[in-house]
C-alpha positions, 0 to 999 in steps of 0.5 A, spaced: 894 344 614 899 338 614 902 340 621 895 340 623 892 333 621 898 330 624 897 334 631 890 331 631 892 324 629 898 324 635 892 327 640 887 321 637 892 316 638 894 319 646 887 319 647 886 311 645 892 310 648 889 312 655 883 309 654 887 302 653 890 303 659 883 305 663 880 300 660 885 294 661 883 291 669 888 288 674 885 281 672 887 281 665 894 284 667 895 278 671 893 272 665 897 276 661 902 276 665 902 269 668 903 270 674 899 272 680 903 276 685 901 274 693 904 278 698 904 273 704 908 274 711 914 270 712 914 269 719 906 267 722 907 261 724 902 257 721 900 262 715 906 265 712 913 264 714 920 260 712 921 252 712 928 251 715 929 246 711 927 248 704 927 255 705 920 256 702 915 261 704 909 256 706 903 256 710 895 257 710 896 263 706 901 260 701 896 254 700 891 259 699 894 263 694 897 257 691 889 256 690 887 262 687 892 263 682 891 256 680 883 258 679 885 263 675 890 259 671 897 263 672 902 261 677 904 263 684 910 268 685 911 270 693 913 276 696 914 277 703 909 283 708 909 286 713 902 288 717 905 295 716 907 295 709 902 290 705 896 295 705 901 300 700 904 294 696 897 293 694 894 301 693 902 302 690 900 295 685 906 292 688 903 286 688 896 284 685 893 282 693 895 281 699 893 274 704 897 276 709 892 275 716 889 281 714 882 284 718 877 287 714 876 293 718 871 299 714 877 304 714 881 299 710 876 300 705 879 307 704 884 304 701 884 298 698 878 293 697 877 286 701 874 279 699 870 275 702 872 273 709 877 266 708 879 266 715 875 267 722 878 268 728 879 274 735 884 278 739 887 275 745 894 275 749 899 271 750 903 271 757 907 266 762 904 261 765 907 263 771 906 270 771 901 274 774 897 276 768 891 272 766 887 277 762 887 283 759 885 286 766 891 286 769 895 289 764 893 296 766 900 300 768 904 294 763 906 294 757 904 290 751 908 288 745 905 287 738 906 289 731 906 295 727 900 297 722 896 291 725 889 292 729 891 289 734 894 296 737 888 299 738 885 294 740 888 292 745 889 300 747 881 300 747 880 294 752 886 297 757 887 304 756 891 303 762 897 299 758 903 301 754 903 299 747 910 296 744 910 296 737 914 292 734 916 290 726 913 284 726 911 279 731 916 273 733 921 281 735 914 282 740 914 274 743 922 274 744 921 281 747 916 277 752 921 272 754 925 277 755 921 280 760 920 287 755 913 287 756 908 283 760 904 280 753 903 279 746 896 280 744 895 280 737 890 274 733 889 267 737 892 263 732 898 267 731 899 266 738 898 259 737 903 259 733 908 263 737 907 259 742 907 253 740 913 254 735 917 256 741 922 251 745 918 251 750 910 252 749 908 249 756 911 256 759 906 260 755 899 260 755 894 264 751 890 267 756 882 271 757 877 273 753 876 275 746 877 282 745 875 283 738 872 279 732 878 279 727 875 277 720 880 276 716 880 278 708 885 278 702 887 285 701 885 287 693 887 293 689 881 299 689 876 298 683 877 291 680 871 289 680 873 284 676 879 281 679 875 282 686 870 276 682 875 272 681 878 272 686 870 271 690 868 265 686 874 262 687 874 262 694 867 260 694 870 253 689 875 252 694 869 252 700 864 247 697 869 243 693 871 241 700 879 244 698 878 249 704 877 244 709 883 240 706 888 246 705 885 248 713 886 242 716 893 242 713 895 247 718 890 247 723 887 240 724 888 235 730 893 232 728 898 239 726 901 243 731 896 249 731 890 245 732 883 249 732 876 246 730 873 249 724 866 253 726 864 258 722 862 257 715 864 262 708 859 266 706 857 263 700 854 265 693 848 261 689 
């Protein structure tokens, strides 16, 4: 009898154990912790990349992870992606979200869940100034580089099926393969391209070229089923917006007197 009641109360207890950790939610962990851990790039130029002079990661998608984490009432910590790898560092709970120049696509919802759009822009191509490519038309029977896991790579094969995708880790390995006469264009976000040209030596022998040939909604990347961590994280973005800290953050990094100038014209989807 005495063996019995001291199976149940084991079972009782694994079973309360279990029910803590289903009802414990990603929020709670991270005010508990202190920390909220942000996976950013380290090196797009001007969201995420390393400060020659300080060896920090800073840009756009620091100073927004910095926001949030300050909204929330913990500190920042950093940890570098790529387009390949953030996307599992958030499912496997590697980080608490990712803002890492991420599209929100339908077939990312499978597996991860995405915030409200905090950054708007489109896919286009960067080339020689003094090259004979000027749109994407012309890059039929050439080849492209960018990078691993990101839109870009089908994208870019949708607007031309007769190009040949390179895909490289990340994008400066796609750039430096452009100057080396590797591919014919880099395509990937305009700002992104904005970011490597005007980065480079010599800007003036680059030039983004065409059309846009996709709209690319950019949205932080959260675990799957955090419903209130995904509210915090909204309502914080929404803060940042009518505060009027958004425009402060964006003209930082993309106002006119930065080096990656680009008018704000479009406007967050706000909550009442």
């Amino acid at each position: 009898m005495l063996k019995r009641l001291i199976c149940m109360m084991v079972v009782v207890s694994f079973v309360i154990g279990l029910a803590a950790v289903a009802s414990a939610d990603r929020l709670e962990e991270i005010k508990e912790r202190g920390t909220l851990i942000c996976g950013v790039k380290d090196a797009v130029v001007p969201f995420g990349f390393v400060d020659e002079k300080t060896n920090q990661i800073v840009g756009f998608d620091v100073d927004m992870c910095d926001y949030i984490a300050k909204d929330i009432g913990v500190k920042p910590e950093l940890k570098p992606v790529t387009s390949a790898t953030r996307i599992p560092m958030v499912s496997q709970g590697s980080i608490d979200l990712a803002i890492a120049t991420m599209t929100h696509k339908f077939e990312r919802d499978d597996v991860i869940d995405f915030s409200i759009t905090y950054f708007m822009d489109g896919q286009k191509i960067l080339v020689a100034k003094d090259g004979d490519v000027k749109s994407v038309a012309d890059l039929a029977g050439k080849k492209v580089g960018t990078a691993k896991g990101s839109t870009s790579e089908k994208n870019i094969k949708d607007a031309q099926p007769d190009c040949t995708v390179i895909s490289f880790e990340g994008y400066p390995q796609a750039f430096l393969a452009l100057k080396q006469g590797k591919v014919a264009a880099v395509t990937t976000d305009s700002t992104i391209l904005l970011g490597l040209k005007n980065s480079d030596e010599n800007p003036d022998n680059w030039v983004i070229a065409g059309d846009f040939i996709s709209a690319e909604p950019y949205g932080i990347g959260l675990p799957e089923n955090e419903s209130n961590f995904r509210d915090e994280v909204n309502l914080a973005l929404n803060k940042m917006w009518k505060s009027g800290d958004y425009e402060k953050i964006y003209n930082k990094w993309f106002g006119k007197d930065s080096k990656y100038y680009l008018p704000l014209d479009w406007k967050m989807e706000l909550w009442p």
